[in-house]
MIVEX-388598 format. One record per residue (C-alpha): x, y, z; chain; residue number from 1. Coordinates in steps of 0.1 Angstrom, whole numbers, plus 5000, padded with zeros to 4 digits. Layout:
   east   north     up   mol   seq
      X       Y      Z     A   NUM
...
END
This chain:
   east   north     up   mol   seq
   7832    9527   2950     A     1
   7803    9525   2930     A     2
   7792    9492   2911     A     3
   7796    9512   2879     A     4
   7822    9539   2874     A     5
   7827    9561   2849     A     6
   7856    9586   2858     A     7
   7870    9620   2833     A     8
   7862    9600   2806     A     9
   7866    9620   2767     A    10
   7859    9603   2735     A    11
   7859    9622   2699     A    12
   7853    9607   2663     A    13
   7878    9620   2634     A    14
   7907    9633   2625     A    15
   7918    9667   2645     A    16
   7907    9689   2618     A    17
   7875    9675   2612     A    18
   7875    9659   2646     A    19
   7839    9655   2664     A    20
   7843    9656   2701     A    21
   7810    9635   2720     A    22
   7818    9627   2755     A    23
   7838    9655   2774     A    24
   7851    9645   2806     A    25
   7820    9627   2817     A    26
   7817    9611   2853     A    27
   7790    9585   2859     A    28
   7781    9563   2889     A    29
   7751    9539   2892     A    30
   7749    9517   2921     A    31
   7742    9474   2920     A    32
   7708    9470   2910     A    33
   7697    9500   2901     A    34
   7679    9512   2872     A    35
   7691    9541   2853     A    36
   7676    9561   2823     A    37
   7702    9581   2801     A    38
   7691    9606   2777     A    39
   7698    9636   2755     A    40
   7691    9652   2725     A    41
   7706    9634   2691     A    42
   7746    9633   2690     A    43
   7749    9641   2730     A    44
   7765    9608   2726     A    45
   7742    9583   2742     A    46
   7752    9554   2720     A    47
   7787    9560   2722     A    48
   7785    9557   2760     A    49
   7768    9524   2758     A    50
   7791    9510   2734     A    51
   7820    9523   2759     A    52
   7795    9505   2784     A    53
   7793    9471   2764     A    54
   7833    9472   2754     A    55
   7822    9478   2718     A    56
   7841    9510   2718     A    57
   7874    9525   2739     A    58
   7873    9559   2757     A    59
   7900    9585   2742     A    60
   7910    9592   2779     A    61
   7895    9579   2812     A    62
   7884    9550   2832     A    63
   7857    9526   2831     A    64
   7849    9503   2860     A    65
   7827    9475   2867     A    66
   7823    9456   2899     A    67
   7851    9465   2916     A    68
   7873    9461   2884     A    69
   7891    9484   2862     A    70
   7881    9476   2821     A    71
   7906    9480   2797     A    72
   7894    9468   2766     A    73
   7924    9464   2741     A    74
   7908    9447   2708     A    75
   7873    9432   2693     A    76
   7881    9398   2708     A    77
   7888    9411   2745     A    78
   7850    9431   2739     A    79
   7835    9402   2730     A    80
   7848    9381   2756     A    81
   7837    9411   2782     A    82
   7800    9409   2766     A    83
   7796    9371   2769     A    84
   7809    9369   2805     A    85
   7796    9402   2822     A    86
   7774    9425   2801     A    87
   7740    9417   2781     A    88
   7732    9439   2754     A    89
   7693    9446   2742     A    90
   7692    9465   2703     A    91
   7665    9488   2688     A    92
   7666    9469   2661     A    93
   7667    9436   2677     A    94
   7696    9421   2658     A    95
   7681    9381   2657     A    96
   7696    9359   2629     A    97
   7669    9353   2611     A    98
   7674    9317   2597     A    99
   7674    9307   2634     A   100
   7647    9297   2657     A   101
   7633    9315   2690     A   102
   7649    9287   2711     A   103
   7685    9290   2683     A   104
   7687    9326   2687     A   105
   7687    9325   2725     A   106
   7705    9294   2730     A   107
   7739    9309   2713     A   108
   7742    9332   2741     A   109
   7754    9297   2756     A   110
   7775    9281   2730     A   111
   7804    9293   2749     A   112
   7794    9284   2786     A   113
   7808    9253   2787     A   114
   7778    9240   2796     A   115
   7766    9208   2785     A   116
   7734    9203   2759     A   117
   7711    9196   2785     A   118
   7719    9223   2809     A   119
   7718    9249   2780     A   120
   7684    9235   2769     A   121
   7669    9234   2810     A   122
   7681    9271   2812     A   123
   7667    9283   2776     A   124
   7633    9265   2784     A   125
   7637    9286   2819     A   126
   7638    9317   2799     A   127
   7611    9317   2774     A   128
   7588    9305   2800     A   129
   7599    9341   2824     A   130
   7594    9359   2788     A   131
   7560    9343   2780     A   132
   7576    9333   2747     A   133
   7577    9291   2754     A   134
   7551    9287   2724     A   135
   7571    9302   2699     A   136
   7599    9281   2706     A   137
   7606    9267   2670     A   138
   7590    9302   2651     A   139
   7616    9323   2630     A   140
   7619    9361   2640     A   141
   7605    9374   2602     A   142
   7571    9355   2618     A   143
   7576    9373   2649     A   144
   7558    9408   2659     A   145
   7580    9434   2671     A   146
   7571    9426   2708     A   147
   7582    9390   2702     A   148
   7615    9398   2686     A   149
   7626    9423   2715     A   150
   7610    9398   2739     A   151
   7634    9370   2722     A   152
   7665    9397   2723     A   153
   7659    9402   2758     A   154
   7658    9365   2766     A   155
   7695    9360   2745     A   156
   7710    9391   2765     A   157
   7703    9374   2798     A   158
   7709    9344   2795     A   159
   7740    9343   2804     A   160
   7730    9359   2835     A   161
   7751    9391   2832     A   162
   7758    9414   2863     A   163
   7748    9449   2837     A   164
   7724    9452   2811     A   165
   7726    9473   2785     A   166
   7695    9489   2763     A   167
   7697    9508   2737     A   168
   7667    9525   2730     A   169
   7649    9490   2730     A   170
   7614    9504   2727     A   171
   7619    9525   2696     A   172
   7609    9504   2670     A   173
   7574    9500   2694     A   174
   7540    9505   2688     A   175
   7533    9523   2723     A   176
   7509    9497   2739     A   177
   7545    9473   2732     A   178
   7566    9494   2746     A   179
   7546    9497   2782     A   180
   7545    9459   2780     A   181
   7587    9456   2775     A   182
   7594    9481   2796     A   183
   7572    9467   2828     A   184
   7592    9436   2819     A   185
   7628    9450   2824     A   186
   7616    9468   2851     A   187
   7602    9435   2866     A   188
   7633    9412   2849     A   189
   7660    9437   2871     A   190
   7637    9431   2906     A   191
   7639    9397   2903     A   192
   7677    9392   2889     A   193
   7690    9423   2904     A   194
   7703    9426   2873     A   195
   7718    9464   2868     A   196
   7697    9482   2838     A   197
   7708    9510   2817     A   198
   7692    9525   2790     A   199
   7689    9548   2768     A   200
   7656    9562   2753     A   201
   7645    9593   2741     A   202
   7609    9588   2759     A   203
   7601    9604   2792     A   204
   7576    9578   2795     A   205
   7604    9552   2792     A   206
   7632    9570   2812     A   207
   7603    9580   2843     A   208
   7596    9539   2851     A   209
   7639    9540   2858     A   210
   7649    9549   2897     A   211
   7667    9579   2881     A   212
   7673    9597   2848     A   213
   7708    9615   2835     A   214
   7710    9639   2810     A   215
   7738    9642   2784     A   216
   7745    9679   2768     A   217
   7758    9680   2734     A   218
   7796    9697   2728     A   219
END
């Protein structure tokens, strides 16, 4: 078995007669480590594979696993609880809180680790220094360029060392001299963690630094 299976899976939005069908008995495998680019033309139903992906959403039909093990997510808490322990997420839109600091915004990823004050600060420090971000360390992300935030984003989603990252288009809101710059970072960040990247972009420049590139039809 694959690292990451995706097996028959359907998923619609609506009721039946108005009822929007997105993912139709889609099969997906992607291997430890590897990086994987998905795209498709608007509605193929990209983002609703992610959030399948990240637990944020449940599959009509079909099975999901990850490492081995078969995910069922049954409610918000259980997704939640999936995200913090196994998957890290990476937004377009970045999705920092703003009255937070750098250091804030990717220290909450650890709130729930169990870990004590000082560990969580040693492995933040760790983090911003692999991102280049150390010297914005107390800045707020309305300060920040859009580099900085996704930079910061990035830094929250692996913090917690997750065995699958998840990106969701994150260049889009990217001058393209940024985006080259985040992207060569991903592509360097999975290397070195051999952390498992998937994600989704609309660029072919984006989706041809991945080791391979699926493409979703619309129904």
């Amino acid at each position: 078995m694959s690292f990451l299976e995706i097996k028959g899976v359907n998923k619609s939005f609506g009721r039946e007669d108005k009822k929007t069908t997105v993912l139709v008995d889609l099969n997906l495998s992607v291997e430890k480590g590897e990086q994987v680019a998905i795209v498709g033309k608007s509605g193929c139903g990209k983002t609703t594979l992610m959030n399948i992906l990240a637990g944020i959403d449940t599959p009509d039909s079909g099975e999901y696993y990850l490492d081995g093990k078969q995910i069922k997510i049954k409610n918000a808490t259980q997704g939640a609880k999936f995200r913090r322990n196994r998957v890290g997420v990476v937004l377009q839109h970045f999705a920092l809180i703003n009255d937070m600091t750098v250091y804030e915004n990717i220290e909450m990823g650890l709130w729930e680790s169990g870990l004590s004050r000082g560990e969580m600060k040693s492995q933040v420090i760790s983090m911003m220094k692999k991102l280049g971000i150390e010297k914005l360390n107390d800045k707020y992300p309305p300060t920040l360029s859009g580099g900085e935030k996704q930079r910061v984003a990035i830094g929250r989603a692996l913090i917690t060392k997750p065995i699958l990252l998840l990106a969701d288009e994150p260049t889009g809101s990217l001058d393209s001299g940024t985006e080259q710059v985040i992207i060569e970072l991903l592509s360097e960040l999975n290397r070195e963690t051999k952390t498992t990247l998937i994600l989704v972009t609309h660029d072919e420049e984006v989706a041809c630094h991945c080791d391979r590139t699926i493409q979703l039809e619309k129904h």
